[in-house]
N, CA, C and O atoms as a GROMACS GRO file, in nm:
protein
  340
    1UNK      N    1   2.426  -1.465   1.729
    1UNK     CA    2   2.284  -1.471   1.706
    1UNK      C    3   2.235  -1.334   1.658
    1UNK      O    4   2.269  -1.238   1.727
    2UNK      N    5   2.170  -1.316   1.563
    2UNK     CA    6   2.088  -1.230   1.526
    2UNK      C    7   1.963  -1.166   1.557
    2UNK      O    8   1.855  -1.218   1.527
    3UNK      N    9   1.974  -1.029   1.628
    3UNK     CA   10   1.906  -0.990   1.637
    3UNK      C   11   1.899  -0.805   1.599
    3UNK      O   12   1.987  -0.728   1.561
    4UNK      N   13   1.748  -0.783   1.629
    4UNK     CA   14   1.728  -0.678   1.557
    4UNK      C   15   1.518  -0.650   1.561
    4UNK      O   16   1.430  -0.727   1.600
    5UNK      N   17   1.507  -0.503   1.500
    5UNK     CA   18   1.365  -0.451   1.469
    5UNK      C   19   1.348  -0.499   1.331
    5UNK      O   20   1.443  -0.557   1.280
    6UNK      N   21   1.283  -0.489   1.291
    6UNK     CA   22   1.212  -0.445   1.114
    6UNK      C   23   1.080  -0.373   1.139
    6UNK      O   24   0.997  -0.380   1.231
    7UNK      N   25   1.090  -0.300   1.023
    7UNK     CA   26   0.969  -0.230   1.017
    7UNK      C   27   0.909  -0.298   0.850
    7UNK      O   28   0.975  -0.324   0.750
    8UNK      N   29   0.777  -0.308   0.873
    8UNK     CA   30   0.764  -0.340   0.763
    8UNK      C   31   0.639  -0.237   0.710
    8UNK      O   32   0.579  -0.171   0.794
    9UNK      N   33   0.610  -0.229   0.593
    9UNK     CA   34   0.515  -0.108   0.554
    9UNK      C   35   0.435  -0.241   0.472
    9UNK      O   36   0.493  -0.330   0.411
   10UNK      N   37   0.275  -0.227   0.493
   10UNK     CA   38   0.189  -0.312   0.456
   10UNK      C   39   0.088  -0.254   0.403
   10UNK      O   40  -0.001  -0.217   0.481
   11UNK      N   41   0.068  -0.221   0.223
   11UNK     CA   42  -0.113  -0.199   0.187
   11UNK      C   43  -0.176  -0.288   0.226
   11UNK      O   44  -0.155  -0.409   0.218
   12UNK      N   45  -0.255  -0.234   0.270
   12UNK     CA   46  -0.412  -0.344   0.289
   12UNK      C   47  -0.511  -0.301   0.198
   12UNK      O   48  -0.542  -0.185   0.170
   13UNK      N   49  -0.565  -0.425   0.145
   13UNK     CA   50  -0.686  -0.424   0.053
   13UNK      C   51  -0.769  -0.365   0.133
   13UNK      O   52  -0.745  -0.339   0.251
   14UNK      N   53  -0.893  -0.337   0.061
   14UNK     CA   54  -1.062  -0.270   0.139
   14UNK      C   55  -1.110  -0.446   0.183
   14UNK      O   56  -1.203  -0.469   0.260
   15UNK      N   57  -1.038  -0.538   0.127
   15UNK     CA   58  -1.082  -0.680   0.203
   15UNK      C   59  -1.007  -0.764   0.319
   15UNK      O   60  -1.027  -0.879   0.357
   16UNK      N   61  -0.888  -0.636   0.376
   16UNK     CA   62  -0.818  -0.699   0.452
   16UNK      C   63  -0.733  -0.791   0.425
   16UNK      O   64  -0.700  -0.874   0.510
   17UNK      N   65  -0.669  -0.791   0.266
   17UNK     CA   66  -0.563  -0.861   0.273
   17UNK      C   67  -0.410  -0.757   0.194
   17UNK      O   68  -0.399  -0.664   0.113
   18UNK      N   69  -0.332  -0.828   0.263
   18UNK     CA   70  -0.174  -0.739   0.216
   18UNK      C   71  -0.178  -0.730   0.055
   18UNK      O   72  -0.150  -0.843   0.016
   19UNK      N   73  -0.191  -0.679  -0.011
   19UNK     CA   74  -0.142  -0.631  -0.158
   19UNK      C   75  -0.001  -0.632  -0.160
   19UNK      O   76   0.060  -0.714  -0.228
   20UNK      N   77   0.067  -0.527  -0.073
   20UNK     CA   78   0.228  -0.472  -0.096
   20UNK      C   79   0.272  -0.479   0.012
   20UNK      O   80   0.212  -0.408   0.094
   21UNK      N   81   0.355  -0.537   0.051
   21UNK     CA   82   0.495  -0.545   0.159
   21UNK      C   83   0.628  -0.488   0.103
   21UNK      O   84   0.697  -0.516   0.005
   22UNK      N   85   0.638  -0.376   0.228
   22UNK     CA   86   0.802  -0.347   0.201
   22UNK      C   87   0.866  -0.364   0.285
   22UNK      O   88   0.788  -0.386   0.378
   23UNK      N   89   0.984  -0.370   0.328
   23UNK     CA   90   1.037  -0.366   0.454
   23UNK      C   91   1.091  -0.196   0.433
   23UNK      O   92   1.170  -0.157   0.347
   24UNK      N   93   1.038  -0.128   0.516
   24UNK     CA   94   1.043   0.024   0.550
   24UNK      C   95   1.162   0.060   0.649
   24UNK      O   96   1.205   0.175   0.642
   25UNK      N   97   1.224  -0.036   0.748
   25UNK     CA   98   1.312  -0.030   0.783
   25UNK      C   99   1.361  -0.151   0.851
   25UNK      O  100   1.305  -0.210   0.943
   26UNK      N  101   1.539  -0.199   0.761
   26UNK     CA  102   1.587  -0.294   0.827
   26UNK      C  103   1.652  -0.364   0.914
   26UNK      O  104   1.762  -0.313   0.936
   27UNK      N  105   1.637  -0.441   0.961
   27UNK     CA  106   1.762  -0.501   1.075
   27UNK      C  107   1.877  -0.488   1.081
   27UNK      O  108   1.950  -0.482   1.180
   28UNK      N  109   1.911  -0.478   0.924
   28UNK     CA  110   2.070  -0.513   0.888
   28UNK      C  111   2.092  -0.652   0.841
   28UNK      O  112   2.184  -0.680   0.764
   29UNK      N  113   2.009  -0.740   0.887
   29UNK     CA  114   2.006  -0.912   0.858
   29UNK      C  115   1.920  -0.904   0.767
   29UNK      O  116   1.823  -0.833   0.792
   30UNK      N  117   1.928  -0.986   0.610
   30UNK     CA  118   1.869  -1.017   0.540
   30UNK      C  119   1.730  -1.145   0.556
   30UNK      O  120   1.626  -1.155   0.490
   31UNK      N  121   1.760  -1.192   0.620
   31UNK     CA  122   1.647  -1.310   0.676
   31UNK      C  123   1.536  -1.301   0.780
   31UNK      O  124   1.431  -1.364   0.794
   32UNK      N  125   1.632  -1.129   0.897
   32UNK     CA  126   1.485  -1.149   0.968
   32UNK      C  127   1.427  -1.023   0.880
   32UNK      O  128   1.347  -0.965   0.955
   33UNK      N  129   1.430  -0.982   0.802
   33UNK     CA  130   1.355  -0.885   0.704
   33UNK      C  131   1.268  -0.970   0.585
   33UNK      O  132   1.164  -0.932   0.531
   34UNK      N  133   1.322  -1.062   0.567
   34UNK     CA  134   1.270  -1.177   0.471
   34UNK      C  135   1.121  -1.221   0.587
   34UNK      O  136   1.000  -1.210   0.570
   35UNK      N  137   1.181  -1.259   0.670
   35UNK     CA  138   1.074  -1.338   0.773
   35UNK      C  139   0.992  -1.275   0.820
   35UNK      O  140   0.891  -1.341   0.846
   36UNK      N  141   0.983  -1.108   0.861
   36UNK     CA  142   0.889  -1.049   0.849
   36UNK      C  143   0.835  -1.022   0.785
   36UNK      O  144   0.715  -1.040   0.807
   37UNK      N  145   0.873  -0.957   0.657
   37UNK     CA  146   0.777  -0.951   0.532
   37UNK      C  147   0.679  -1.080   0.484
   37UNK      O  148   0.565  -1.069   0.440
   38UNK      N  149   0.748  -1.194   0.503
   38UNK     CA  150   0.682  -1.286   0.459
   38UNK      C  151   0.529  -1.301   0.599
   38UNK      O  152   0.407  -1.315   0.586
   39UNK      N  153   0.596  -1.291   0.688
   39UNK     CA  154   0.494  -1.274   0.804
   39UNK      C  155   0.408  -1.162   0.787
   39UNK      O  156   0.297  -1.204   0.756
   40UNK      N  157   0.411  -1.057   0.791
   40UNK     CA  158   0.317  -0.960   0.765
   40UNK      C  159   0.271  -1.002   0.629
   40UNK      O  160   0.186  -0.915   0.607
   41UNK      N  161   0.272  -1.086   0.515
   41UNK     CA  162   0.208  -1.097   0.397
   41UNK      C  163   0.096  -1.194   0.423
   41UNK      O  164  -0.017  -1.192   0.374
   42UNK      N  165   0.148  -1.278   0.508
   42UNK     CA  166   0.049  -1.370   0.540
   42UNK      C  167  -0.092  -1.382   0.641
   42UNK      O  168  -0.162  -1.482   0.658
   43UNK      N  169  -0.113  -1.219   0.712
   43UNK     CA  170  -0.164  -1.214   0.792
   43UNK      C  171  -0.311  -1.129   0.741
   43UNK      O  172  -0.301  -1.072   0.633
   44UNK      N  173  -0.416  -1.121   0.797
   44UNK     CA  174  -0.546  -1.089   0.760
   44UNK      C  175  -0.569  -0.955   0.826
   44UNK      O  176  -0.543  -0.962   0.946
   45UNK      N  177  -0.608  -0.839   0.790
   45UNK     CA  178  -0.622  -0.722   0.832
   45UNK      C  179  -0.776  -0.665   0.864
   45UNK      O  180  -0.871  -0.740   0.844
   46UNK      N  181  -0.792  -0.550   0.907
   46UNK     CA  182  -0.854  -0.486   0.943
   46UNK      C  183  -0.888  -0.386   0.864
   46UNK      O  184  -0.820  -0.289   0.898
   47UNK      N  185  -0.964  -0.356   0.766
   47UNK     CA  186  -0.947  -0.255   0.691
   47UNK      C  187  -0.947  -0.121   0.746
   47UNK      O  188  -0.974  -0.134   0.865
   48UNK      N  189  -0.931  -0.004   0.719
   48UNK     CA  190  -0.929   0.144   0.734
   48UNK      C  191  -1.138   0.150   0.658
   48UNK      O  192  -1.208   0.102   0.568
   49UNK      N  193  -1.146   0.242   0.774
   49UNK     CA  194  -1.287   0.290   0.714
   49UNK      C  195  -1.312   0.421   0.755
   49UNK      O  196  -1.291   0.487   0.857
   50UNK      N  197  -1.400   0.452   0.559
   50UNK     CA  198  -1.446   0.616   0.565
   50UNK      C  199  -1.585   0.589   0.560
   50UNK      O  200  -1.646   0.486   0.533
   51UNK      N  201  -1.628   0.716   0.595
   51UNK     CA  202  -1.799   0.722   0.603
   51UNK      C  203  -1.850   0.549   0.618
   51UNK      O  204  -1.946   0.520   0.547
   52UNK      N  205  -1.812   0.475   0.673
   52UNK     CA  206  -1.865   0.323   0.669
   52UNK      C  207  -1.812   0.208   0.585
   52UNK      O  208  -1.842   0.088   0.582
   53UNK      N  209  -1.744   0.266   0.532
   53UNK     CA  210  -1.685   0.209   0.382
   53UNK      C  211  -1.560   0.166   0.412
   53UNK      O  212  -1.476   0.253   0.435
   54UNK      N  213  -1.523   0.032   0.416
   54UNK     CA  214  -1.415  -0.008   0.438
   54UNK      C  215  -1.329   0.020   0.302
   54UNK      O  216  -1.394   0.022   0.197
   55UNK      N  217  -1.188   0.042   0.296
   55UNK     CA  218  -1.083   0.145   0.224
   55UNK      C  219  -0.986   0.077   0.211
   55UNK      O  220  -0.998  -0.017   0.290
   56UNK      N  221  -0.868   0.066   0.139
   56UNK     CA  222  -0.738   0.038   0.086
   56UNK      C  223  -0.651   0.145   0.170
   56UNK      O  224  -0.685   0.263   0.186
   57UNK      N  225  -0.516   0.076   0.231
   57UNK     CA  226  -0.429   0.189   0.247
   57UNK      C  227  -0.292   0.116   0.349
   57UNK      O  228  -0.279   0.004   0.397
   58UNK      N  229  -0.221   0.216   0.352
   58UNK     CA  230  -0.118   0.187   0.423
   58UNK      C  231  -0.093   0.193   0.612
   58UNK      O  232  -0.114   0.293   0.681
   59UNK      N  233  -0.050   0.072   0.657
   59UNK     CA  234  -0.027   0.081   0.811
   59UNK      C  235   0.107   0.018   0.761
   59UNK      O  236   0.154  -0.003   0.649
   60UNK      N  237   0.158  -0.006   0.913
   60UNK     CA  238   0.330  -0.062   0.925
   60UNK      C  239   0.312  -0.144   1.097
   60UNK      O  240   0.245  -0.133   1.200
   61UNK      N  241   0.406  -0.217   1.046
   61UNK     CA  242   0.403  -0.324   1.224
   61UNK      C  243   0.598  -0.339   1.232
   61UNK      O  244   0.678  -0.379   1.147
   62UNK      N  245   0.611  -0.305   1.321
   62UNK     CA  246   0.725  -0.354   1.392
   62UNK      C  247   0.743  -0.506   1.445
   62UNK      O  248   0.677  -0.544   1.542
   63UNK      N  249   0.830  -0.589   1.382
   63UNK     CA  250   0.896  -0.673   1.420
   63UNK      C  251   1.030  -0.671   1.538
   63UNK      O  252   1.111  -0.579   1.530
   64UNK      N  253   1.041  -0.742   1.612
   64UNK     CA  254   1.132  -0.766   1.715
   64UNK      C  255   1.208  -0.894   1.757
   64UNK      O  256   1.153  -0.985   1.821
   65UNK      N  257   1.309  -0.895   1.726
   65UNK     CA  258   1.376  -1.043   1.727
   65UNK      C  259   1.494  -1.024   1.807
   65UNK      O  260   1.592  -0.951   1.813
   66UNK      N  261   1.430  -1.145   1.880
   66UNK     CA  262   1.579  -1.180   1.991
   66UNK      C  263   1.596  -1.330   2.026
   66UNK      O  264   1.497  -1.402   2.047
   67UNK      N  265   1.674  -1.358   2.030
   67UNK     CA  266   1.704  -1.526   2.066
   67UNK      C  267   1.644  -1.578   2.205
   67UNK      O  268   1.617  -1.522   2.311
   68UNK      N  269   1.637  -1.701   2.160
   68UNK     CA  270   1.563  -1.759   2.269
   68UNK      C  271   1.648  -1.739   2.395
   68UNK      O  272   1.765  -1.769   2.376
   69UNK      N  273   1.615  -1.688   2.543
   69UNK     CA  274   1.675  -1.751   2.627
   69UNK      C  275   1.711  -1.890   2.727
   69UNK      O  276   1.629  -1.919   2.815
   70UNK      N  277   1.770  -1.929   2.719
   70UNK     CA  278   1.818  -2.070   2.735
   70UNK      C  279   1.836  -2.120   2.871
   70UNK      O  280   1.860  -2.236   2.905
   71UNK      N  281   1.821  -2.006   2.949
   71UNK     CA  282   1.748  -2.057   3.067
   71UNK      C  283   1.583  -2.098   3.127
   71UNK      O  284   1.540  -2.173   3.214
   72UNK      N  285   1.500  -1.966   2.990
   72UNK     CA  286   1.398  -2.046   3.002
   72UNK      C  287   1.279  -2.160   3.028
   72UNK      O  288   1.283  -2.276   2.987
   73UNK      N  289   1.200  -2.116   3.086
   73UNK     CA  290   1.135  -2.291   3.085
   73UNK      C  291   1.104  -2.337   2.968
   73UNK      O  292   1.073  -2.255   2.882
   74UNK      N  293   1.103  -2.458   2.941
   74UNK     CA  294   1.001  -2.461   2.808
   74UNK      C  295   0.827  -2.417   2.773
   74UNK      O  296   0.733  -2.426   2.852
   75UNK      N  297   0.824  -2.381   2.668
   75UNK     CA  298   0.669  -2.346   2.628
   75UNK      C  299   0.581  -2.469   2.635
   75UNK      O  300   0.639  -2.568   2.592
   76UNK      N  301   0.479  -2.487   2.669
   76UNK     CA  302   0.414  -2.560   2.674
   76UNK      C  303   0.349  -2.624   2.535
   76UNK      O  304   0.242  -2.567   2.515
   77UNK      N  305   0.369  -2.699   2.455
   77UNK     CA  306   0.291  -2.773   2.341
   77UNK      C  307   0.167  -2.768   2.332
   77UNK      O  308   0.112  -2.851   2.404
   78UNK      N  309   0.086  -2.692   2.262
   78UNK     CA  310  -0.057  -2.681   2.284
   78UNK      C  311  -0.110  -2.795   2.116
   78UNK      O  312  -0.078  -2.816   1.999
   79UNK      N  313  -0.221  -2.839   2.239
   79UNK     CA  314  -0.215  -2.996   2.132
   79UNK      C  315  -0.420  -2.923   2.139
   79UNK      O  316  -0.485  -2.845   2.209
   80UNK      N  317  -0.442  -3.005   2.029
   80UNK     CA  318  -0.589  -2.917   2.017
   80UNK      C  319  -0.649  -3.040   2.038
   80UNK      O  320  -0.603  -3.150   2.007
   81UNK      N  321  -0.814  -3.000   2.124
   81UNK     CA  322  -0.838  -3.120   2.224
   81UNK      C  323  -1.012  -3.068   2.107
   81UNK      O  324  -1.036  -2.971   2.035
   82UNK      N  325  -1.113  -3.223   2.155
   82UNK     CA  326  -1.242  -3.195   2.079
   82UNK      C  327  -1.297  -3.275   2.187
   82UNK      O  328  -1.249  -3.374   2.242
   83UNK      N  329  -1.437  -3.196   2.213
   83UNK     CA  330  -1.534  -3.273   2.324
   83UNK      C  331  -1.645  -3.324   2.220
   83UNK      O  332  -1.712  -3.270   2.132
   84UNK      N  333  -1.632  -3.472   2.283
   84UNK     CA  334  -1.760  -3.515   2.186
   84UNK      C  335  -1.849  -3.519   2.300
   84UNK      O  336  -1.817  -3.496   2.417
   85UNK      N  337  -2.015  -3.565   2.234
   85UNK     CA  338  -2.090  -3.572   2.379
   85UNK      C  339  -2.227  -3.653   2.309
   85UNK      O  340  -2.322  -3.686   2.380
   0.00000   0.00000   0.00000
């Protein structure tokens, strides 16, 4: 089983979205570097702000992958519930 960190290096737009993904540092596994990048591309940011002004620029997030343990309980299925009234 594969496991491992990634680092991934992420521009963010001044609108909070990823422009550029790199993987800045890898696992060694080609797929969980794939799977983070693709994960950090897909995610909505926070912009950087000067004098009030939300800004373009670079942060990085660490990924962490390890296999499930198999003694575990199972996760619970979260099923999405609606109150009418």
């Amino acid at each position: 089983m594969e496991t491992g960190d990634v680092v991934v290096g992420i521009y963010v737009s001044s609108h909070g979205k990823a422009k550029k993904v790199t993987v800045a540092r890898s696992s060694g596994f080609e797929d969980l570097d794939n799977a983070a990048a693709a994960s950090a591309a897909s995610w909505h940011y926070i912009p950087a702000m000067i004098d009030s002004a939300n800004v373009s620029g670079w942060t990085a997030v660490r990924f962490h992958f390890t296999p499930e343990d198999p003694n575990a309980p199972p996760v619970p299925e979260r099923i999405a519930t609606t109150t009418c009234s």
